[in-house]
C-alpha positions in Angstrom: 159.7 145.5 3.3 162.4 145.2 0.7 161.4 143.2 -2.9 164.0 142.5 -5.2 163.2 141.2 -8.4 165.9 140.7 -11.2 166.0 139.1 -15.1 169.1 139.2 -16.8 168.2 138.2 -20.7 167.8 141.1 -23.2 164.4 139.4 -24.3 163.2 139.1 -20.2 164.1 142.7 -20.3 162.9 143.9 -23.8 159.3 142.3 -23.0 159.4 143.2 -19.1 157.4 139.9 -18.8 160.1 138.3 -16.4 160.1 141.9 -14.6 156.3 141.5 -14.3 155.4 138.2 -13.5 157.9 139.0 -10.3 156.8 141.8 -9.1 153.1 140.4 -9.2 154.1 137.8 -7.4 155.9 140.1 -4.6 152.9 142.6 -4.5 150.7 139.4 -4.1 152.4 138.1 -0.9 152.5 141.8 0.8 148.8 141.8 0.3 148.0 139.0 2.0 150.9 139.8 4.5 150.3 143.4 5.0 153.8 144.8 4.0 154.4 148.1 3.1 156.3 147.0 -0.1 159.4 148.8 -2.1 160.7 147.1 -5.5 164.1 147.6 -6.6 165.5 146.1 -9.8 167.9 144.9 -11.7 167.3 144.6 -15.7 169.5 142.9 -17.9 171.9 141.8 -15.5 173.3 138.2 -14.3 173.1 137.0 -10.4 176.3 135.7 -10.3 177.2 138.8 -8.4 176.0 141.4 -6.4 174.4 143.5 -8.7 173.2 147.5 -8.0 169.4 147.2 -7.2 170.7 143.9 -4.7 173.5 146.4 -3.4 170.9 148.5 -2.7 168.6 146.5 -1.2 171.1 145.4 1.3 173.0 149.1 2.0 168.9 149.9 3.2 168.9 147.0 5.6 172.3 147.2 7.0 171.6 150.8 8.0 168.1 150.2 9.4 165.7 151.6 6.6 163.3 148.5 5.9 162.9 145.4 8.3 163.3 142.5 5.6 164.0 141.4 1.9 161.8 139.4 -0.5 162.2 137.7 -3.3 160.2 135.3 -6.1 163.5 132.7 -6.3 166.3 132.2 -5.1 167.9 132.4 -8.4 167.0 135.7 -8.6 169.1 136.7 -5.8 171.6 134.8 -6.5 173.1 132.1 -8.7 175.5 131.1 -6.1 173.8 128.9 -3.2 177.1 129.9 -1.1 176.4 133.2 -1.6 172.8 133.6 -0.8 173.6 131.5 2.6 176.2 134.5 2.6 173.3 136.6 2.6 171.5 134.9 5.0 173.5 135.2 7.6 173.8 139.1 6.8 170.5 139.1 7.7 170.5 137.2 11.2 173.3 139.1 12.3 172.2 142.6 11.8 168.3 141.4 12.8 166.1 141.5 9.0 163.6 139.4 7.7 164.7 137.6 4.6 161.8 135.9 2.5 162.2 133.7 -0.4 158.6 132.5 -1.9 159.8 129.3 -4.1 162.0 127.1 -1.1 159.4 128.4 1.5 162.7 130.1 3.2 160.9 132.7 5.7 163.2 133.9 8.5 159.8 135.5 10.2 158.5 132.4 11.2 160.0 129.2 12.4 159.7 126.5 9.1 160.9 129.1 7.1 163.8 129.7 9.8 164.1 125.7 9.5 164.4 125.6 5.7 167.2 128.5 5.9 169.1 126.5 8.4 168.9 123.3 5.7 170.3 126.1 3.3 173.0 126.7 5.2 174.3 122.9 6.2 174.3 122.5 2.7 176.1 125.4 1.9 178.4 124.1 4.5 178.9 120.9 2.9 179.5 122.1 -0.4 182.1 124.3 0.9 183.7 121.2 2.2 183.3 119.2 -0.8 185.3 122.1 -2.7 188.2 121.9 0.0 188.7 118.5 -0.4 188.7 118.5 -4.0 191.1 121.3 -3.7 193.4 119.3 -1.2 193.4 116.1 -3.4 194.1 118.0 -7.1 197.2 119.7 -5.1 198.3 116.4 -3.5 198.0 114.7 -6.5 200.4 117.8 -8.8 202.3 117.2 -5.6 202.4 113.8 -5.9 203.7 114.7 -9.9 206.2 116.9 -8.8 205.0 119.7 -9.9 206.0 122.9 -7.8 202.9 124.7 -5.5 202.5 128.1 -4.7 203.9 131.1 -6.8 206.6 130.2 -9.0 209.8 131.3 -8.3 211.7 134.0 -10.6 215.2 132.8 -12.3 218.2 134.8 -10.7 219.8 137.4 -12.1 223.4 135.1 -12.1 221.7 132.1 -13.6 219.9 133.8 -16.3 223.1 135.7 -17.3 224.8 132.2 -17.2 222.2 130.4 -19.4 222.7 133.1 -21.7 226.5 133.0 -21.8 226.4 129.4 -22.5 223.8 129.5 -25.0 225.7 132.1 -27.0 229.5 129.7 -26.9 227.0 127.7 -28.9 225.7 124.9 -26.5 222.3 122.9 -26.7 219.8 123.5 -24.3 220.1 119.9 -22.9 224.0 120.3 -22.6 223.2 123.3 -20.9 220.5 121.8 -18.9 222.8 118.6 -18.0 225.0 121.1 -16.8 222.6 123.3 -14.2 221.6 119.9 -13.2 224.7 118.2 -12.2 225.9 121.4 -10.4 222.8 121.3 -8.2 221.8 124.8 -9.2 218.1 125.3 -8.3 215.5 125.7 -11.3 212.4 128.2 -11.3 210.7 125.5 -9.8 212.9 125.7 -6.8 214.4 121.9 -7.8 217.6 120.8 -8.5 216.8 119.8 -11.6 217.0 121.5 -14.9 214.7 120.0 -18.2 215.8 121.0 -21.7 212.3 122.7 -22.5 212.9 124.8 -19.2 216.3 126.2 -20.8 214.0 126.4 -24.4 211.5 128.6 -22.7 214.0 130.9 -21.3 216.1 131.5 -23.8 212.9 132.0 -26.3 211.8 134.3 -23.9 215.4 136.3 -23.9 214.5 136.5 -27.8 211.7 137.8 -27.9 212.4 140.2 -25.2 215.3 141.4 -27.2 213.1 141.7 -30.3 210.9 143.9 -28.5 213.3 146.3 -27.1 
């Protein structure tokens, strides 16, 4: 069996306390569950991603070389409840144990295969939660007329344009007024031209020039 254990503070990792306290803990529960137990670690660093001790851990069980992973907290697998469901099902599909001591997570026997699956419909409905948000901020820019997607480049013809026009000495907004009544489509991929989209252009023609 696999222990991970993780603390990602210079003082946690200066003292080895946080270190400690885990690894106790892990030791502890292979005792009185009669693991054979291997701890890797990872000092110093945040969970927010998948770190080189965790990396580890899971290279080993993907390839067949322990039969399950443990850990203290969830936390200290990971920050991200999406991503330690993520890791969850990792473990169902290629057949290891995973073993989380605070949530009573056990994939061993079947509460702790009941709590994961709580885990997961959460997980589920966060991800949800995050779509719709995402739908209803971009309906609502939409909705603004703001333009989705990547924004489009200004072509070659227009840009020289803009610039021969700004140089006979026109405004931006005459020059804007103009783009606009000829239909000629904006960066935005609209008809319509604004005078601080003409400003930004032709301030960005300055400075390119004063860089050359």
């Amino acid at each position: 069996m696999l222990g991970y254990v993780r603390v990602s503070t210079e003082e946690q990792t200066d003292s080895r306390l946080g270190l400690q306290a885990q690894e106790a803990a892990l030791v502890a529960e292979a005792d009185r569950r009669g693991w054979a137990l291997t701890i890797l670690r990872d000092e110093g660093l945040s969970g927010s991603q998948v770190n080189p001790g965790l990396r580890d851990a899971l290279e080993q069980l993907a390839a067949g070389l322990a039969d399950g992973l443990v850990v203290t907290k969830l936390d200290r697998m990971s920050r991200s409840l999406l991503h330690a469901v993520e890791i969850m099902e990792r473990a169902r599909r290629q057949q290891w144990s995973l073993v989380m001591l605070d949530i009573q997570v056990d994939t061993t026997t079947a509460s702790g295969e009941a709590m994961a699956n709580m885990l997961a419909t959460f997980a589920q409905f966060e991800r949800r939660l995050i779509g719709e948000r995402t739908k209803a901020a971009l309906a609502a820019k939409k909705a603004q007329g703001v333009a989705l997607g990547r924004p489009r480049q200004m072509p070659t013809a227009v840009a020289r344009r803009i610039v021969a026009m700004r140089t006979t000495g026109q405004t931006y907004g005459a020059i804007a007024r103009t783009l606009t009544d000829e239909q000629v489509l904006s960066p935005a991929g609209r008809p319509i031209w604004h005078e601080s989209t003409v400003r930004r252009f032709c301030k960005s023609v300055e400075l390119a020039k004063a860089d050359a």
